[in-house]
C-alpha positions in Angstrom: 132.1 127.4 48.3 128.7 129.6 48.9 126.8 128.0 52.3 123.2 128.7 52.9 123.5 132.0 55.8 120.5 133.0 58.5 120.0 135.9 56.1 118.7 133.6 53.3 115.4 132.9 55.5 115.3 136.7 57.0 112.6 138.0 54.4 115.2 140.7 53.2 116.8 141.5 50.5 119.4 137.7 50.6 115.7 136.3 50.7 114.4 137.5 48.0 117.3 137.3 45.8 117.8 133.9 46.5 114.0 133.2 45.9 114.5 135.0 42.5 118.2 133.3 41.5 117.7 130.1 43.0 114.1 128.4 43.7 112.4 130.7 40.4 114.6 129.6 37.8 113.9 125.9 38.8 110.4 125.7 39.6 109.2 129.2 37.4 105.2 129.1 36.1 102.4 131.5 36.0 101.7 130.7 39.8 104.4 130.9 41.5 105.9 133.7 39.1 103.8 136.4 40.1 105.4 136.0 43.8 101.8 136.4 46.0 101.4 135.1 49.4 99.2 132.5 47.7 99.2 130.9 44.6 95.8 132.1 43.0 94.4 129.1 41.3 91.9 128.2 38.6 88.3 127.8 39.9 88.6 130.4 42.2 91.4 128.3 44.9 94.2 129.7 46.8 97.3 127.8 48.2 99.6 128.8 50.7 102.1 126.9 52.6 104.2 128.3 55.3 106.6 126.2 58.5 107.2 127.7 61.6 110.2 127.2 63.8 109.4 130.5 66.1 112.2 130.6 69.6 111.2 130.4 72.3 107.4 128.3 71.4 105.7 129.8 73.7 105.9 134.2 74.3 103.7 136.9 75.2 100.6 136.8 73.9 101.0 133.7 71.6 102.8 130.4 71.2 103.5 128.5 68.0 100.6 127.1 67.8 98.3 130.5 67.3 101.2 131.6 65.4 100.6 128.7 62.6 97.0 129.3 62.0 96.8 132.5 61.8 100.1 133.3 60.1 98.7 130.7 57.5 95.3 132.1 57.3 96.9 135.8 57.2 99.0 134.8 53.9 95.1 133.4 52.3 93.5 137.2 53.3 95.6 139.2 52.1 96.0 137.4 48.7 92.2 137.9 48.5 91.0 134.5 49.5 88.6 133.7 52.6 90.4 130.7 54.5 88.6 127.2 54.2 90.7 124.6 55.1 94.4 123.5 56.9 96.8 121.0 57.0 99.0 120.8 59.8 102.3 118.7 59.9 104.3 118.6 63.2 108.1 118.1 63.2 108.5 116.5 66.8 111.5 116.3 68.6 112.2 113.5 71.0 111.7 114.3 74.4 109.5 117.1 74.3 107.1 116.8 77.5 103.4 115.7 75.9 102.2 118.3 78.2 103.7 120.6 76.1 102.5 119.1 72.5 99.2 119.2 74.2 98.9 122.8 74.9 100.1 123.9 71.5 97.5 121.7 69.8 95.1 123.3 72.1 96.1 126.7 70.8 95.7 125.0 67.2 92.3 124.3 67.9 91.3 127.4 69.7 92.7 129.2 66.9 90.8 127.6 64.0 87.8 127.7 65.6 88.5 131.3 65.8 89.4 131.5 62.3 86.8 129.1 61.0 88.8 127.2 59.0 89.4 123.2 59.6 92.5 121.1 59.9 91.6 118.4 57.4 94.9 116.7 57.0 98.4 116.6 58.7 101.7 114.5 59.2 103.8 113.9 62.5 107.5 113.0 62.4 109.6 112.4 65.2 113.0 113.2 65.4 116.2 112.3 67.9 117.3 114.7 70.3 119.3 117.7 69.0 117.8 117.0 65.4 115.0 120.1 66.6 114.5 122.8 69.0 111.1 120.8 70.4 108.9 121.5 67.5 108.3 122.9 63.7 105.4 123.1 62.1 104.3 123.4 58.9 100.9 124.4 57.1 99.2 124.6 54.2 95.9 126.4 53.7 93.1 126.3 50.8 91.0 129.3 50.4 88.2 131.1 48.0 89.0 133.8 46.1 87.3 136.4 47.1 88.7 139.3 45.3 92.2 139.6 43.2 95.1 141.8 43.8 96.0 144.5 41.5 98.9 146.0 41.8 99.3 147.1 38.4 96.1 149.7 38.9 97.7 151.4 41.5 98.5 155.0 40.5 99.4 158.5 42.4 96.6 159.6 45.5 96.0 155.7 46.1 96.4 155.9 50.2 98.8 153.5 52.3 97.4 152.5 55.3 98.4 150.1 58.1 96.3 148.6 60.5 97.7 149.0 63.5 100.9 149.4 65.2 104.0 147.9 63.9 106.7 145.5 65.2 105.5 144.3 68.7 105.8 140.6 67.6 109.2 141.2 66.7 110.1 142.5 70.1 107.7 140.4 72.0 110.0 137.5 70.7 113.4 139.5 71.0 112.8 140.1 75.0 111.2 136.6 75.7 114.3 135.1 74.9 116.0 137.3 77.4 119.1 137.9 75.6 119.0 141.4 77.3 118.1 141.1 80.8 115.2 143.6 80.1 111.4 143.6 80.8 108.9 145.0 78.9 105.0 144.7 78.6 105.2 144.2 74.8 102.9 141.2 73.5 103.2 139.9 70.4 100.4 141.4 67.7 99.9 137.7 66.5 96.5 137.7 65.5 94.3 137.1 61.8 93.4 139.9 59.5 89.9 137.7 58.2 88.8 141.6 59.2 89.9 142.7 55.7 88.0 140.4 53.6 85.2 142.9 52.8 88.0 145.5 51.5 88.6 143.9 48.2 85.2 144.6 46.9 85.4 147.5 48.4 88.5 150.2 46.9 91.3 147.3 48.3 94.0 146.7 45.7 97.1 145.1 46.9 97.5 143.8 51.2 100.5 142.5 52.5 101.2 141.1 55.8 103.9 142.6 57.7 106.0 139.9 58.7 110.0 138.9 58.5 111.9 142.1 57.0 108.8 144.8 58.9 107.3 147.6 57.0 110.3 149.0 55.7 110.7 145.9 53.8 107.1 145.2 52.6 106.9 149.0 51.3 110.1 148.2 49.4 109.1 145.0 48.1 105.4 147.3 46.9 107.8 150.1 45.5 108.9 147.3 43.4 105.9 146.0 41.9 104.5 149.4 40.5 105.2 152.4 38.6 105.2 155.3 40.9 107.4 155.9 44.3 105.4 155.5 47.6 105.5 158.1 50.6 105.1 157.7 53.8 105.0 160.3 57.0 107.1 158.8 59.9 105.1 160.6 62.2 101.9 158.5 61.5 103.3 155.1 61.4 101.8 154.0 64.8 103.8 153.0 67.7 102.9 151.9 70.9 104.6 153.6 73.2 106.0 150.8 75.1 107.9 149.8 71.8 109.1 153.1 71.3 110.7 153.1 74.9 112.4 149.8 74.4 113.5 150.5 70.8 114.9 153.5 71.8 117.3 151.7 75.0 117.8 148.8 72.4 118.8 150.9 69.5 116.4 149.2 67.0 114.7 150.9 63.9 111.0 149.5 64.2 110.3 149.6 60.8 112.6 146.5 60.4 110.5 144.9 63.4 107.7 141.9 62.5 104.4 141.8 62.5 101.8 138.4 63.3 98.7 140.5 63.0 98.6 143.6 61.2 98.4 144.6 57.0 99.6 147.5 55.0 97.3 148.0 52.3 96.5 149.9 49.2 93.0 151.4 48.7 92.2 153.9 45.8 92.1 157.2 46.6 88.3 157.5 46.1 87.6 154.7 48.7 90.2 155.6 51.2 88.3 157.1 53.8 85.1 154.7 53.5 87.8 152.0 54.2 89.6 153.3 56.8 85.8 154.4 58.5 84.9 150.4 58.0 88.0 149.1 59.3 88.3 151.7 62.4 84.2 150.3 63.6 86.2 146.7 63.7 87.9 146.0 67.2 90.8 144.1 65.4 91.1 147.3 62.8 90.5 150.1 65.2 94.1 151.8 64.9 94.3 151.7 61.4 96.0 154.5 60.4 96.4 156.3 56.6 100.6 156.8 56.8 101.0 158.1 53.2 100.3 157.7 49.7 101.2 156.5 46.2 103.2 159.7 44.1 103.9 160.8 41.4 106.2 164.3 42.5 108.3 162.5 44.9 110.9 160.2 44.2 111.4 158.0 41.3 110.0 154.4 40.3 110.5 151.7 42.3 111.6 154.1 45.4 109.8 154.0 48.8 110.5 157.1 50.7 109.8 158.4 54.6 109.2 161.7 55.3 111.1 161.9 58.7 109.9 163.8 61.9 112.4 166.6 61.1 111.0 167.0 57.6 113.9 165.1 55.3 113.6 162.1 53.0 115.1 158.8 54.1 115.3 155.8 51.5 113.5 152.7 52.5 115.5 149.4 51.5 114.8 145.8 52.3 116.3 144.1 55.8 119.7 143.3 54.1 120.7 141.5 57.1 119.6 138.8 59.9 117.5 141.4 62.0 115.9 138.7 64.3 116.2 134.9 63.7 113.2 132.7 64.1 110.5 134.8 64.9 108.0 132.6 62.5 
């Protein structure tokens, strides 16, 4: 008897087969079938829904209540659609100090101000003890297209470019659960791209949030989608250098690390360095860094490769495993 496994909700490779095998089959139209982050919908709409059950609720630099908007309104950007509206549905569990539900709601509301986008409908269950770990949440957001992505006019010399470093959330989460008696001034990177918005009129033609799976995984899931191999250069995938201390004691590859706040992107070659110009004069965009490009010498379709420090090619798969439950 096959049981539903951790791995199934990890963003990897299990996730996406069982999204492909399992929920398409059932529920396949033109919408959903093209896999966005957002449905793109007739006169000019986008839909997203996404829950959260993040552990622990509360971490550096975030708690699950920033974590819901701007995860929500991330998923709207970067399929090209300027965040309007929210609905928020809380999943309660019994006992949870009001305290507590009040400074998450307060972070709600801080963060959609922020955002300007407004909660506009919601739903609150309660459930016993041990039925949830405090609270879920759940969102759905509405947005105007701005823009479409187009993945299927991406060709060789497009640039790849990420906009900032990778993976802190990831860690931020691993080390405030203190599973490894280790401290660490990581903060989570949670935080809304609305910053990219003017990029697809502007040379932007495909965006991705890095969340579950990291970069490794989203520049698999892009290698995918198009006709040429991708390249990066390890060396300018940006870092902190705090991450890099504890990934190294932890033995962690960072490029299987998530993301709340930062894009990869694909901008044609002939716009690349207007874009990066525009989103280095942002403060949210500052460390945005070109880390390779789309080929057509190296590698064969549907490969994403990383030139490695010491010059060789390494094979970039998806996260086939359960890197780092409930980070979202």
């Amino acid at each position: 008897m096959k049981l539903v496994s951790l791995e199934m909700g990890s963003g990897g490779r299990l996730m996406q087969d069982f999204i492909r095998e399992k929920l398409l089959p059932v529920f396949k139209n033109r919408y959903l079938g093209l896999l966005h982050d957002s449905a793109l919908l007739p006169a000019g709409l986008a839909l997203t829904t996404d829950s959260y059950t993040v552990d622990p609720i509360f971490f550096p630099g975030g708690d699950i209540g920033t974590l819901c908007v701007n995860g929500t309104v991330n998923d709207l950007v970067v399929s090209a659609a300027r965040p309007e509206y929210l609905s928020l549905a809380l999943i309660i569990e019994e006992g949870l100090e009001m305290a507590t539900l009040e400074r998450i709601l307060r972070s709600i509301k801080k963060t959609a101000v922020r955002t300007r986008v407004s909660i506009v409908t919601g739903d609150t269950k309660v459930v016993p003890r041990g039925q949830a770990d405090k609270i879920y949440i759940n969102t759905a957001g509405v947005g105007r297209l701005v823009g479409r992505p187009q993945p299927e006019k991406i060709k060789p010399g497009d640039k790849i470019l990420v906009t900032g470093p990778v993976g802190e959330h990831g860690l931020a989460i691993m080390l405030a659960r203190n599973n490894f008696r280790m401290t660490s001034r990581v903060r989570s990177d949670c935080a809304p791209l609305i910053f990219l918005l003017p990029l697809w009129k502007n040379g932007a033609l495909w965006m991705r949030d890095i969340t579950r799976g990291g970069l490794a995984t989203v520049l698999s899931e892009l290698a995918d989608k198009i006709s040429y191999p991708l390249l990066v250069e390890e060396e300018r995938i940006p870092l902190s250098r705090t991450l890099r201390g504890a990934v190294e004691i932890l033995g962690i590859d960072p490029l299987y690390l998530a993301c709340e706040g930062r894009a990869l992107l694909v901008v044609k070659e002939s716009e690349a360095n207007r874009a990066l110009k525009f989103l280095r004069n942002s403060s949210s965009g500052r460390q945005t860094t070109v880390i390779g490009e789309v080929q057509d010498k190296t590698g064969r379709k549907g490969e994403a490769l990383l030139r490695t420090s010491s010059g060789g090619l390494r094979l970039l798969e998806p996260l086939t495993s359960e890197l780092l439950p409930r980070i979202c």
